[in-house]
N, C-alpha and C positions, 0 to 999 in steps of 0.2 A: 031373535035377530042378533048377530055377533055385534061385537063391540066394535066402534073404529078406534084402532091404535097406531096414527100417524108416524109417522118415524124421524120426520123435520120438522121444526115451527113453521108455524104460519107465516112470518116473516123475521127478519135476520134482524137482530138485537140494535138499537140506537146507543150510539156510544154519549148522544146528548140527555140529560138529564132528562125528564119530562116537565117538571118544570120551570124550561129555558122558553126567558120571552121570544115573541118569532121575530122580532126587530131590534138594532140596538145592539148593544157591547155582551157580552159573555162572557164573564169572568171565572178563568180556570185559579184557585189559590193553592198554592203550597203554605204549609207553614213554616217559618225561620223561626232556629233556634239562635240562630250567633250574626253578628255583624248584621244588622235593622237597625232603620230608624224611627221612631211611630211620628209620625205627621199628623198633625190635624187637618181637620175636613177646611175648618175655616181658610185654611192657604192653597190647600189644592183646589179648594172653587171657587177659592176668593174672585170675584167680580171687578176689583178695583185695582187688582193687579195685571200686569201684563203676563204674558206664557216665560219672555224671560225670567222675569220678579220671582212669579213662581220655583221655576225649575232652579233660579239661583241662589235661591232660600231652603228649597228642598238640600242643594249640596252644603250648605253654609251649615246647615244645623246637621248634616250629617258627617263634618268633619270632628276631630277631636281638641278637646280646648288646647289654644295657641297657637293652630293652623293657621298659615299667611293667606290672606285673602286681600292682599293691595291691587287693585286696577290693574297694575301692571302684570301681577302674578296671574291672574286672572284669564288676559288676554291671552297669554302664553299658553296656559291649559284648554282653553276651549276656543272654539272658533269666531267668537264673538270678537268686534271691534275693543276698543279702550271706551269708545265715546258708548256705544250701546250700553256697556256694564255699568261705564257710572250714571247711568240713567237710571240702569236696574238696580243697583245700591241706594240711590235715591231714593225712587220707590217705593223699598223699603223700610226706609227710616222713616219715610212722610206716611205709613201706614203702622207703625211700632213695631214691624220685624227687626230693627238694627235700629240703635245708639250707638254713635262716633263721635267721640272727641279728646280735645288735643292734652296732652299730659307731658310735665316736664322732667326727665330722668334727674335724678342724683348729678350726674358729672354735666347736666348742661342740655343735651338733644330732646328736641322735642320728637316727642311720636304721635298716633295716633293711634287709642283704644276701641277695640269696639267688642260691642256686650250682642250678640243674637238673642232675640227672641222669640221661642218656640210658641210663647202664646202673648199678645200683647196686651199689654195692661199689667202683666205680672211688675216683682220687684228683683234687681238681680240676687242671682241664691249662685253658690255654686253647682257645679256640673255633674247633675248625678245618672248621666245616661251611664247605661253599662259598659262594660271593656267588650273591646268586638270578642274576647275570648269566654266571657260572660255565658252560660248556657243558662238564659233568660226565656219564660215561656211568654209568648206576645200574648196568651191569656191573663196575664198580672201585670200587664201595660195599662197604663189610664184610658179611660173608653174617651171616642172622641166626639164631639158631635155631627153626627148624622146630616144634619144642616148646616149649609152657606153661616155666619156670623155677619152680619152687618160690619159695614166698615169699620174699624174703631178710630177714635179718635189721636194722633201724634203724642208722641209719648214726650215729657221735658226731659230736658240731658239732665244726666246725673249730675247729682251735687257734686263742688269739687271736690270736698274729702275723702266722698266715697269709694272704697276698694271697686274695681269693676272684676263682676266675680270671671270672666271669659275674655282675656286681652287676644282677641282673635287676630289682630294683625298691627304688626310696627312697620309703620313710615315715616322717612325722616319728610321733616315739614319743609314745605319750599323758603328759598336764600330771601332770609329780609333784605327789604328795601334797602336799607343801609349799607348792605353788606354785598352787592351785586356790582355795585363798581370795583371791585376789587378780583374781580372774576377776569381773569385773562384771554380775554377779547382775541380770536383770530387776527391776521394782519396780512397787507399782500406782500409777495414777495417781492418785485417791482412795482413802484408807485406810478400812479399812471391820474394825472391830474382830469383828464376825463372821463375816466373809470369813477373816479371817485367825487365828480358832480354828478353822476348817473346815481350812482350808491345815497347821495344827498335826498337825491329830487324821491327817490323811489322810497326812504323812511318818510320823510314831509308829506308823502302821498297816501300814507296808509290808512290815515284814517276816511280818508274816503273811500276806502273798499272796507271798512270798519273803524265805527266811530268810538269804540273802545281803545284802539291802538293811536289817539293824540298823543305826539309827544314834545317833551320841551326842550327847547334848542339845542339844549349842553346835551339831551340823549339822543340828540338827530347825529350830533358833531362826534361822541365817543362812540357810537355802533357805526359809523358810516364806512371805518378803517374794513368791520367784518364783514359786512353787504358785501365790500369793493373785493376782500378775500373771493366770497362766491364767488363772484364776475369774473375774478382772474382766474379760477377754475372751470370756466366754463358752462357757470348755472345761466341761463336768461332769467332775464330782471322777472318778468312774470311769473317762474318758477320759483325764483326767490318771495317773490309777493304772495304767492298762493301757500308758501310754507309758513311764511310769517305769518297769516289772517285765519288758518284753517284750525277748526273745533278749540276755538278757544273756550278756558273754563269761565262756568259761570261766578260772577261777584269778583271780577278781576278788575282788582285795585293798583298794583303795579307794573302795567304795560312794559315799563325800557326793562326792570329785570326778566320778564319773562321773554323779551325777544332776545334779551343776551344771551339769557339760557338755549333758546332755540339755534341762537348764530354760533354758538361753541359746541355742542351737543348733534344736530345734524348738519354740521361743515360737511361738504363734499369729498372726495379724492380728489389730490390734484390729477391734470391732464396728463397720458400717457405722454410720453417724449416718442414723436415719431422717427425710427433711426432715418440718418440723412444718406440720398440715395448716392451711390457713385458717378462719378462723372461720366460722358458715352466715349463710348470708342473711339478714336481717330486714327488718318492711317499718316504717318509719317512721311513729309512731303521730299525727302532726302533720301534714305531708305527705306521706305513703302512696310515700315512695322508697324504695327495696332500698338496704341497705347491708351491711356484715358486722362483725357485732358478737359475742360469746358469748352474750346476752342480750338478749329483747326491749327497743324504748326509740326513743328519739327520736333522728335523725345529728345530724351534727357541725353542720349549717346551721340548725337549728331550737333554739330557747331549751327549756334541760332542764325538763322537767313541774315538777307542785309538788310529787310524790314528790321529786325527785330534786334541789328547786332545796332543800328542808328537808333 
């Protein structure tokens, strides 16, 4: 009996491994030689962080030491709010990803340090991730654990002495108490004595749409000139109220400098100047020419009536 010698397979080749689960993610890996970051398992399943916390720790430790990473710079990079990032910085200091705190330069400014950590509970070391130009094989990376880590416990700030080995980001600290009356206050252009018992009533009121913003008389009396600025631009009192009250930060101890800050910082444009319209046409009750006047009557060429000569 001849042999059978097919000429096709039996059926067309799977470009899926065979042992790919049938449900579930399918992970295709390239391996990186240059620019990687190796993450541990513990932060990409952490449990006790949020999806931001994560993915904003993932970028934070994959920048290079002295990378600005302020709220502000922050928001400007990703689409994230101010108020969501400092929740997600939060986070993770209250889980040992990030230590921040305040340190006094040489000539005077204060900043703010911050050390990331790649794994917490560590001790700060300096920074021996590789140059992105580094041809490092992710086989002589530190293995990572396979399993979620239990929460860890907050890590304390560093001692003062201590060098902090990653100053990942300088911010100037906000205007001491002392030092904010000195801040040059908006002012309106025309004073306008009921503009500015509106401007009164509307600081005196604040803290009842937030009981953090009490303030005392002498700061009702010095910011009330800048409120009345808004007003004569054109803000309504509630727009103004909803700017003064909205995502305030937390453990706010000096209310009047942070609204001066706010009433100096986002002042409005003043109001366009509407050009003023011509006068309407009239026709000359003498010699019947158009001219523009506010009022019927005779132009400039014709001798004024005897209305108008009495």
């Amino acid at each position: 009996m001849a042999l059978v010698q097919p000429s096709v397979p039996s059926r067309a080749p799977s470009s899926v491994p065979a042992d790919t689960p049938r449900s579930g993610v399918v992970h295709v890996n390239s391996r990186h030689t240059a620019r990687y970051t190796v993450i541990g398992n513990h932060l990409a399943q952490h449990r006790g962080l949020s999806l931001l916390a994560i993915g904003l720790a993932v970028h934070i430790q994959s920048l290079p030491a002295g990378a600005r990473i302020g709220i502000k710079f922050l928001a400007a990079r990703f689409p994230e709010s101010e108020h969501r990032i400092a929740g997600a910085l939060r986070e993770l200091e209250r889980h040992g990803y990030l230590a921040r705190t305040r340190e006094r330069l040489p000539g005077g400014r204060v900043v703010t340090r911050t050390v990331s950590y790649n794994q917490p509970g560590t001790h700060p070391h300096p920074d021996t991730r590789p140059h992105p130009d580094a041809r490092t094989s992710p086989a002589t990376a530190p293995a990572t654990d396979p399993d979620p880590a239990p929460t860890p416990a907050p890590l304390p700030a560093p001692a003062p002495g201590r060098a902090l080995a990653e100053p990942v980001s300088e911010e100037p600290a906000p205007e001491p108490p002392g030092r904010a009356a000195h801040v040059p206050l908006p002012e309106p252009a025309t004073p306008d004595l009921d503009r500015h018992r509106v401007a009164v009533a509307l600081l005196a009121d604040l803290y009842r749409h937030e009981p953090r913003l009490l303030l005392a008389e002498r700061d009702v009396r010095r910011l009330a000139p800048a409120v009345a600025a808004w007003l004569e631009r054109g803000a309504a009192p509630d727009a103004v109220r909803r700017t003064l009250t909205a995502h305030l930060p937390e453990g706010l101890r000096h209310p009047a400098a942070l609204l001066a800050h706010r009433l100096t910082a986002l002042l409005p444009p003043p109001l366009p100047v509407r050009p003023r319209r011509p006068d309407p046409l009239q026709t000359c009750e003498a010699c019947d020419r158009a001219f523009r006047a506010p009022e019927p009557g005779r132009c400039r060429g014709c001798p004024p009536g005897p209305a108008e000569a009495a």
